[in-house]
C-alpha positions in Angstrom: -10.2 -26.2 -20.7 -12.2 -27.7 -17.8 -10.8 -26.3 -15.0 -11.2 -23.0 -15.8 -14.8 -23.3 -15.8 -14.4 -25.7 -12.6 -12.8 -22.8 -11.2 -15.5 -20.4 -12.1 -18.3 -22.7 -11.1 -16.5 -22.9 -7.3 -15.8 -19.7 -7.3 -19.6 -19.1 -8.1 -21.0 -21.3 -5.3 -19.2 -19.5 -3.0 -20.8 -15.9 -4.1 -17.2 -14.4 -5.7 -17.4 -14.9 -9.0 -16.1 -12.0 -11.5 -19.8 -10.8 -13.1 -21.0 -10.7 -9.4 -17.9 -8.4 -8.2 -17.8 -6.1 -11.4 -19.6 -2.6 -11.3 -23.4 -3.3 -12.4 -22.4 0.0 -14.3 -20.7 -1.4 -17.2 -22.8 -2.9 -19.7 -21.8 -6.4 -21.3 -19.5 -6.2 -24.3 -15.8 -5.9 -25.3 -15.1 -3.8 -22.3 -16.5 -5.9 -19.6 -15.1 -8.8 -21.0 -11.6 -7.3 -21.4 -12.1 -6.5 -17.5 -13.4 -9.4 -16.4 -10.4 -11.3 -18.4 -7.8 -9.1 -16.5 -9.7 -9.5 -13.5 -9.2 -13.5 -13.9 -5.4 -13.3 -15.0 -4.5 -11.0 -12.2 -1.1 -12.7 -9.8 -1.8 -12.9 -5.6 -1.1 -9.2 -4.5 1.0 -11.0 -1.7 3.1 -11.8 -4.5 3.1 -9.2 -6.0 4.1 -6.3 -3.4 6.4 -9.0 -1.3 9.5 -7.0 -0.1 11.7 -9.9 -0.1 11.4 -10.2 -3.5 13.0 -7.2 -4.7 16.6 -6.7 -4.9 18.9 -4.4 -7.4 19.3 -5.9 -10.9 23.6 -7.4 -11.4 23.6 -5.8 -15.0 21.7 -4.3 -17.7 20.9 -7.9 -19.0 19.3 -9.2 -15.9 17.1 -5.2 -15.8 15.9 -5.6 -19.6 15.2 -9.6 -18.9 13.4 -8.4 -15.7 11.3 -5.6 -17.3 10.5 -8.2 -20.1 9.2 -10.9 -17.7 7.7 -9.1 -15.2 5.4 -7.0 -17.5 4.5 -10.1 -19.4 3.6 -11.7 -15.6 2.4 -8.8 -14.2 0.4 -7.5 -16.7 -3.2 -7.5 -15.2 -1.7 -5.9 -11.9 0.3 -3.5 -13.6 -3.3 -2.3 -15.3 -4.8 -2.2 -11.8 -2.6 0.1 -10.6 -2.5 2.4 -13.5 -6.4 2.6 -13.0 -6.2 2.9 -9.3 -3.5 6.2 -10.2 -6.8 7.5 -12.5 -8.7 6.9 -9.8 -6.6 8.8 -7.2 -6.0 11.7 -10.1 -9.5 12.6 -10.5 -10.7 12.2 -6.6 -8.0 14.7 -5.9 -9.1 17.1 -7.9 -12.6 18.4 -7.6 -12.4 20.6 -10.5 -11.5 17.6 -12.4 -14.8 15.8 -10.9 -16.8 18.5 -12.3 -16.0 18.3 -15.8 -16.3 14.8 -16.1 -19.7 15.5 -14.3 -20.3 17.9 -17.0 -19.2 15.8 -19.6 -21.5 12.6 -18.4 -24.3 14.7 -17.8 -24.5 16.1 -21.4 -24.2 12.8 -23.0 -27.0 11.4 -21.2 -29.1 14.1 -21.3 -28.1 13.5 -25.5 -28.7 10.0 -24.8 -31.7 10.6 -23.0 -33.2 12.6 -26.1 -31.8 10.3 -28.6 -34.4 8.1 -27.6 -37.6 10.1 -28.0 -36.8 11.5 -31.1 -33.8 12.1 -33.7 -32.0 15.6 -33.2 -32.6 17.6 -36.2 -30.0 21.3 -36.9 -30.8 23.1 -39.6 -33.1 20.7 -41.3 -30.2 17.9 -41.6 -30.3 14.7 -38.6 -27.1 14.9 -36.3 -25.5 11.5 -36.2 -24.8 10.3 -32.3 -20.9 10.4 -32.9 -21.7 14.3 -33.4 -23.6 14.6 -30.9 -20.8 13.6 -28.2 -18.3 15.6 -30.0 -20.9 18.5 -29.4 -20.8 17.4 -25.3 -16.8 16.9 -25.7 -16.9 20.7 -26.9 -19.2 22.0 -24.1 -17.3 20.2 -21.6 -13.5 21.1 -23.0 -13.7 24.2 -21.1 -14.0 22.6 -18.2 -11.5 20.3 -18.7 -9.2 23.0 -19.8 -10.1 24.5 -16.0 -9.3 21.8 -14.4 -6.2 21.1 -15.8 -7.3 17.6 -17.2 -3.7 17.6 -19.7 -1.4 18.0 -16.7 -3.3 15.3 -14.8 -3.2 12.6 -18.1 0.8 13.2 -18.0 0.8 13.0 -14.0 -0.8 9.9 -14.8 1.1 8.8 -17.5 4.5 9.5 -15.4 3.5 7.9 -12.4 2.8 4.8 -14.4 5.5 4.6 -15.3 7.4 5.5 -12.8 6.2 2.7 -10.1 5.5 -0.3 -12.6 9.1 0.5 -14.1 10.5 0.5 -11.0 8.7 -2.7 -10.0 9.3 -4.3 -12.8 13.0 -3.8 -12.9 13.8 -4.6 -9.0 11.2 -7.2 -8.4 13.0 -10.9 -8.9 11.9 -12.9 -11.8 9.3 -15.6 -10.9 10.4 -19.0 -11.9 8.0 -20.8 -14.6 7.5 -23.9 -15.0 9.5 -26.0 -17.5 12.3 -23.1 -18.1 15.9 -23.7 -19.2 19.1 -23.1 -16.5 20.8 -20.5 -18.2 24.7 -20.2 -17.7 26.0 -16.6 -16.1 29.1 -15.3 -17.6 31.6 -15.4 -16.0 
């Protein structure tokens, strides 16, 4: 339990450590801790995209035990990349930029009024979860314009699509304390 924070304190004195390189953007909480723990568990790249490493599965045992083991190893890279595919998805597409600027701007300009005062329709106070559902609606047509649905399955499909494939033709790393097993023969 030590070195981890041993780690972290080296990593610190040389100006890297994971609070400094995260987005000042996202607030402290569940989500910036779930990042920064993903951030920490992520495997070398070098590793990672090594072409030596991959080579076509012998049988449909060795595929399922490779997708098994390399998602479970790969996990934090695999959720880089499916971010960097959002990423690339909604730079792409400048229609798609504008609704989520749509969408962002109305629910700070709700936030923004939220804090001088309590909106009030029709004499009854509007709870904040209503009020982005109001933002969701003013912005769905823009969303609808851009083709936001056919981008979430792009995205969906390329995921899977190139951590699949990595996962099944990338070799197995070995770990530490694992059993020989027998091939058949």
């Amino acid at each position: 339990m030590a070195a981890p924070k041993d780690q972290q304190k080296d990593a610190e004195a040389e100006g890297l450590s994971a609070t400094t390189l995260l987005p000042k953007l996202i607030p402290s909480g569940a989500g910036r801790e779930w990042l920064e723990r993903r951030r920490a568990t992520i495997r070398p790249w070098g590793t990672f995209v090594d072409q030596q490493r991959f080579s076509r599965p012998r049988n449909l045992g060795e595929l399922c035990q490779r997708l098994v083991r390399n998602v479970e190893y790969y996990q934090s890279n695999y959720v880089f990349v499916f971010l960097g595919l959002i990423l690339y998805c909604v730079v792409t597409s400048p229609m798609l930029l504008v609704a989520l600027a749509v969408f962002f701007g109305a629910c700070y300009i709700l936030y923004l009024r939220t804090l001088q005062s309590k909106l009030v329709l029709f004499g009854r106070e509007v709870s904040p979860a209503h009020q982005y559902a109001l933002a969701g609606g003013i912005s769905f047509p823009f969303f609808w314009l851009a083709g936001a649905g056919s981008a979430v399955f792009w995205v969906l499909g390329a995921t899977l699509v190139v951590i699949g494939s990595h996962a099944a033709f990338h070799q197995i790393e070995a770990v530490d304390g694992e059993e020989l097993q027998m091939e058949p023969v």
